[in-house]
N, C-alpha and C positions, 0 to 999 in steps of 0.2 A: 504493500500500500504506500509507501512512504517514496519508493522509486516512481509510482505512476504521479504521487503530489509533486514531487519535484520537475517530472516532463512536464506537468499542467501549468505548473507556476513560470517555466523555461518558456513553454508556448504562451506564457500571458507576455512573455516579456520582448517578444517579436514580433515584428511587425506583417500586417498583411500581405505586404508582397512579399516579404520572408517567408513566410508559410506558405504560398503559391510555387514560387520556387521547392521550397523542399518538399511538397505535394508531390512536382514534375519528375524532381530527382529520386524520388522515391517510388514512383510508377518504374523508372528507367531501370531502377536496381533490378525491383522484382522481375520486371520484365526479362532481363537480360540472365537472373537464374532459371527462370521458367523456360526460356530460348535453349537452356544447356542440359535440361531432360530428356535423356537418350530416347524418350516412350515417343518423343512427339518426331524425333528423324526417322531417315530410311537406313533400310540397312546398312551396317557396312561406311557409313557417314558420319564424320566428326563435326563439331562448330567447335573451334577456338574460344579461350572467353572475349579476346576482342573481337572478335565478328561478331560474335554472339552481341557483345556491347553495341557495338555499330550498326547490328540490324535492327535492337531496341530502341536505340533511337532513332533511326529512321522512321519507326511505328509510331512510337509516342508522338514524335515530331509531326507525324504523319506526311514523311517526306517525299520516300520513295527510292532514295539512293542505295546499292547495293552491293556489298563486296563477296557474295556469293549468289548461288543461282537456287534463287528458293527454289522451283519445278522441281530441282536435285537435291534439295538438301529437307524439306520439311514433309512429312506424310501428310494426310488427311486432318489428324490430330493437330499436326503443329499448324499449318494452313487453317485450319478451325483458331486456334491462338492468334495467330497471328490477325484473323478478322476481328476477334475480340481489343487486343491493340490498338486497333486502328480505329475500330468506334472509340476506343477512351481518348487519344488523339485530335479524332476531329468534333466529337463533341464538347471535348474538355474535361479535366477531372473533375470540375463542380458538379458540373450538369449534369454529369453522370452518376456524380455520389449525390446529388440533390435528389435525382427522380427515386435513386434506391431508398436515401431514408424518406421520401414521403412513401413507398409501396409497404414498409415494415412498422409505418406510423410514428416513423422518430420528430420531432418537433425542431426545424431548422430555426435556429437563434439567430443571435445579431452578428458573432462570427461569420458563421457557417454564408450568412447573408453579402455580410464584406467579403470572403472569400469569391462568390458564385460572379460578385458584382468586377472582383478585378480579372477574374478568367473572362468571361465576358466582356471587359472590356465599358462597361458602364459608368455612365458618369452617375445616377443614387439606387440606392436601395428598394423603392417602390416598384411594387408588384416581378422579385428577382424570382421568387419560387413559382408563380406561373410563368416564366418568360422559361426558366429552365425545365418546366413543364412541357411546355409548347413545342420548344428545340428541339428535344428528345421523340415524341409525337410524330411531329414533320417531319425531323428527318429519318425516323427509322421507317415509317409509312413510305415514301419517296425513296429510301434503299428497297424495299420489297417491290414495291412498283417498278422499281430500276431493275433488279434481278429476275422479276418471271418475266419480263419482256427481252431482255435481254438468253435465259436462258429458251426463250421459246426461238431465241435468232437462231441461237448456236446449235438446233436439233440435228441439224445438217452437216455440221461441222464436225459431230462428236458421234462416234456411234454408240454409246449409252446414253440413255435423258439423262441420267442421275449426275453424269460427268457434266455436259451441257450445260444445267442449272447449277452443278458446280462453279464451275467458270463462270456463269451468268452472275450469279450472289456474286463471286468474289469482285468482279470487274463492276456491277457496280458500287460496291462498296469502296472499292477503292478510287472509283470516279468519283465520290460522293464525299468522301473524306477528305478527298483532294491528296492522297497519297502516293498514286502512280506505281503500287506495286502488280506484278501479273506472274501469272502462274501460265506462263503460254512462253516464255523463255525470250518471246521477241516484242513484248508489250505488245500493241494494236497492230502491227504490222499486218498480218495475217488480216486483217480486216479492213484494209486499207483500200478496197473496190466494195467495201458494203456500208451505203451510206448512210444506210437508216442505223449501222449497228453505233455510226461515228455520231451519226446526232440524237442518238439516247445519249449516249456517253457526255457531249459535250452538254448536253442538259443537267444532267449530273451534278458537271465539271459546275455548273455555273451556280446551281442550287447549293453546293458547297464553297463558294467561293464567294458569293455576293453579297455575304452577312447573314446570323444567324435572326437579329431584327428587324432588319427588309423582308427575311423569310415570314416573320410573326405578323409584322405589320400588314402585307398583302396577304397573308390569311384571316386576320381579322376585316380588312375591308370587305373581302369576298361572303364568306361565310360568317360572322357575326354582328357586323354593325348592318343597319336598318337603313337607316336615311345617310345615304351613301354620297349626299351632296355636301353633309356637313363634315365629314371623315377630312383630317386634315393628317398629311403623311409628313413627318417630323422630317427638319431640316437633316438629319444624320441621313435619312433614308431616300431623302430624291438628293442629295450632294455624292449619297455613294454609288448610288443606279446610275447617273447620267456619267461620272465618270468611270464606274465599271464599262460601259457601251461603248465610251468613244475609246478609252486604253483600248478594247477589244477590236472594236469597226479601223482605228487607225491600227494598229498591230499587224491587221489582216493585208491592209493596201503596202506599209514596208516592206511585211515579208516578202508580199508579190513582187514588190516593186525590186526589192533588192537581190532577188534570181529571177529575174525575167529574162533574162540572158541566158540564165545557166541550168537550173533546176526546174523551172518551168516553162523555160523553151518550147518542148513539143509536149506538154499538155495540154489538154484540152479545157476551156473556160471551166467547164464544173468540174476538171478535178482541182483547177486553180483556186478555185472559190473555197472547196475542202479543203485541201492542205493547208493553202494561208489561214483560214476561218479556224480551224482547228488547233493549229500550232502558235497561233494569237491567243487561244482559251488556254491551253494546256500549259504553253509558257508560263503565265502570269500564278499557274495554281501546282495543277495535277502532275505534271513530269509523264501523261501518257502521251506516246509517239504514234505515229500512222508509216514514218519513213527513219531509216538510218539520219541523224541528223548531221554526218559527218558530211554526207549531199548536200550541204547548203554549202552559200558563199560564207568565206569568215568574217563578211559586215555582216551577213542575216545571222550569224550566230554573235556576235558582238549584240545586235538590236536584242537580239530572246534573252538575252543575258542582262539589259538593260528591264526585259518586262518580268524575269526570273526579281530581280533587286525589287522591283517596286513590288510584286505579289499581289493577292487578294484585297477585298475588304475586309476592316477590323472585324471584331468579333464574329470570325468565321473558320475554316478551315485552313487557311493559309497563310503565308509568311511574309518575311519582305518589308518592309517599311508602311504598306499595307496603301489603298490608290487615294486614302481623303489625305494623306499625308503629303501624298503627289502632287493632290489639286490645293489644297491649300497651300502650297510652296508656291505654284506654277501663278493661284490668284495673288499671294504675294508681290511678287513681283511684276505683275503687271497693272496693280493699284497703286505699288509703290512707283512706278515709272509714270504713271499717270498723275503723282505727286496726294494721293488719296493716303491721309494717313488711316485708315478704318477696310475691312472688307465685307462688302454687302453681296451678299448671292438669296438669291428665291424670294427675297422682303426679308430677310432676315440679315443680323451682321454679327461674324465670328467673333469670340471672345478672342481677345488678345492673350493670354495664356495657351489656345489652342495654334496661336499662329508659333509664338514659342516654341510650343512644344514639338510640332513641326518639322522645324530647322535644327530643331534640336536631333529628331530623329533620323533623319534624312541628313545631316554632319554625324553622326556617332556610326549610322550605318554605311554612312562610304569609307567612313575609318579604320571599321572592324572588317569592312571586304576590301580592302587598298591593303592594311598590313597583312589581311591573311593570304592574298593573291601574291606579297614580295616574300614570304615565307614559304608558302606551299612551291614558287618557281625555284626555291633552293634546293628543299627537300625532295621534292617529286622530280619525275623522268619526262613528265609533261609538257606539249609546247606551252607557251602564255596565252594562250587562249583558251586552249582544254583549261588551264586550274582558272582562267578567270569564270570561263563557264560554269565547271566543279564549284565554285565557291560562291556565285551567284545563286548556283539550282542549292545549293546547301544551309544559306540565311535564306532565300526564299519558298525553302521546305516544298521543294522543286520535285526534284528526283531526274530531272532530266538529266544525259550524260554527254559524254563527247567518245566515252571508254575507258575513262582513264583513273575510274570509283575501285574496279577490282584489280588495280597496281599501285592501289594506294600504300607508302610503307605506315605501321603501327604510328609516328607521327604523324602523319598527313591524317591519317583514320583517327586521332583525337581529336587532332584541330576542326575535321570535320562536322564530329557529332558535334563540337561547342558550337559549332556555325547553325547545327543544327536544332539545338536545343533552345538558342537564343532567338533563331528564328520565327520558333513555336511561343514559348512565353511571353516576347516582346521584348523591345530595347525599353521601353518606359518603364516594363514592371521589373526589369533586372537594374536599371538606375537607381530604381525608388526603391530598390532592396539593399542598395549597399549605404543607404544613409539611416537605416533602421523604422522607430518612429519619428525621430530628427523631434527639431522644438522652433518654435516661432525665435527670428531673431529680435532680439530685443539693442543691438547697437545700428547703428545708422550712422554713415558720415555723411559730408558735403559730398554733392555729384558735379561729376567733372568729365565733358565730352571729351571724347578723343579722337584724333582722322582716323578713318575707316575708306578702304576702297582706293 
């Protein structure tokens, strides 16, 4: 008794994002002991413990990068774990441990509520236990709908149903998590002439990527609110949809634009339209492929490595600096050049804390991928583009490759997963974990400009 009062009294003494972090890192442990149970390999198959580490974070992370060949290395059992993974991943550890203790009747407190609120990604407390209600709800609804339509594709491809919907669950689930793991050895490749299989998928891709609250909010429009005239859609949710759209509609015209010479030469308009359309979605989130990406030109893989950095929207499945970060940076600067000191989008106008915070993210994460990219070209065997790539798809919980994930040496495979791990949690809540609960400053001096620029 006196060991569990001292962890309670230890965890009073840390802060929220402290405990969100050891949340993540403590998924990661077990994960990566659970990964090294021989019941769940195939015969005759070892995982190391750092692979073993490196695949757990990839799950958790919900990223996708891989230094071994799951198809070969995990049975049915472990491929069952590993979907398990990847739902705690991309729904978040809150949300997931929220929906369990309301199923067993546990009474979520004002912790448990701060917790759900910084996984999430929210700015109060109100109504946090139906919001992680809801998330859980829609998206495990939406993986089942992803999965029998998907395994009703693959009947033909598989000569057992049971493998089929195998594959089917698994492929969306990992569209949907935005994890980019497959059990087909060649991601989507194989599917790469079936379009209906690529735009389930990229629906998926996009239901996972585009916020867990855009998700709530347009199923409340739809299905519970009544006079649908007066529903007003929160500034977070039409600032992240329009620039979800146009990251993705501009994405799609680069890619084209930038092998139109080369890679898309003698294609034909719709399959241009797929492949750019596709590899514009999957960039920014999932890490699934439809072609070998070493096919591109090295500016279209510079540009996916630029939408690999920016990632998803907040509070959702994905990594990256995340795209209201993007646009609030992008509207930055062009109200500041406009000489506007305030920014106003939709009738509304951002707090200036959020412009902060911003520039904050968006400098801390080109720092942490500019040193990791002059570190990873010493240690690795890689051109500078492969690790720029690798380290892009790895803070943007990507999972894309160039090839160069399974020759990675034991360093480059640490550095990784932290690119990994940090990508999933967030640069905000890993900042706001090393100053504790910190305390209001109480001294002030004289302010004094400085040249800038």
């Amino acid at each position: 008794m006196g060991t569990i009062k001292k962890i309670q009294n230890k965890s009073k003494e840390l802060s929220t994002f402290q405990l969100i972090v050891i949340f993540y890192l403590s998924a990661l442990v077990i994960s990566t002991l659970l990964l090294k149970i021989p019941f769940l390999l195939k015969p005759n198959t070892e995982l190391s413990f750092i692979n073993a580490l490196f695949t757990a974070a990839s799950a958790v992370s919900v990223t996708g990068l891989t230094v071994i060949s799951i198809k070969d290395t995990f049975n049915n059992f472990g491929i069952f774990l590993l979907c398990l993974l990847l739902q705690l991943g991309g729904l978040g550890v809150m949300s997931l441990s929220t929906f369990l203790w309301v199923m067993i009747g546990k009474k979520v407190g004002l912790k448990e509520r701060q917790l759900i609120m910084i996984d999430q990604n929210q700015s109060n407390l109100a109504g946090l236990v139906m919001l992680a209600k809801r998330i859980f709800v829609i998206f495990i609804t939406i993986e089942i709908v992803g999965g029998i339509t998907l395994g009703l594709c693959f009947l033909d491809d598989y000569d057992r149903g049971i493998t089929a919907f195998k594959h089917g669950f698994f492929a969306a689930i990992s569209a949907a998590t935005n994890a980019g793991f497959d059990i087909t050895g060649n991601s989507l490749i194989p599917f790469q002439n079936d379009y209906f299989v690529q735009f389930v998928i990229m629906l998926l891709i996009i239901f996972g990527a585009i916020g867990f609250p855009v998700i709530v909010e347009v199923y409340e429009f739809i299905f519970t609110y009544k006079d649908k005239k007066k529903f007003h859609f929160t500034l977070f949710t039409k600032l992240t949809t329009f620039t979800f759209i146009i990251i993705t509609l501009l994405g799609a015209v680069f890619i084209y634009l930038l092998d139109i010479h080369h890679f898309f030469a003698h294609k034909s308009w719709y399959d241009s339209i797929y492949y750019s359309l596709f590899h514009s979605i999957t960039s920014k989130s999932a890490g699934l492929a439809t072609t070998d990406l070493n096919e591109f030109t090295p500016s279209n893989q510079l540009f996916m490595s630029l939408l690999m950095f920016i990632g998803g929207s907040p509070s959702s499945a994905s990594g990256g600096i995340r795209t209201t970060t993007f646009a609030i940076v992008i509207l930055a600067i062009v109200f500041y050049a406009q000489g506007k000191s305030s920014i106003k989008i939709f009738k509304r106008e951002l707090k200036q804390d959020d412009v902060i915070k911003s520039f904050i993210v968006l400098s801390t994460g080109a720092f942490l991928c500019l040193a990791s990219i002059l570190i990873l070209s010493i240690t690795e065997q890689g051109s500078v583009i492969e690790v720029i790539f690798e380290v892009s798809s790895a803070f943007g919980t990507n999972g894309l490759s160039l090839g160069l994930t399974p020759h990675l040496t034991w360093f480059g495979k640490i550095l990784i997963i932290i690119l990994m791990f940090i990508g999933r949690v967030g640069i905000v809540t890993c900042l706001l974990m090393l100053r504790g609960k910190g305390s209001k400053e109480k001294i002030h001096y004289p302010k004094e400009k400085v040249i800038i620029g």
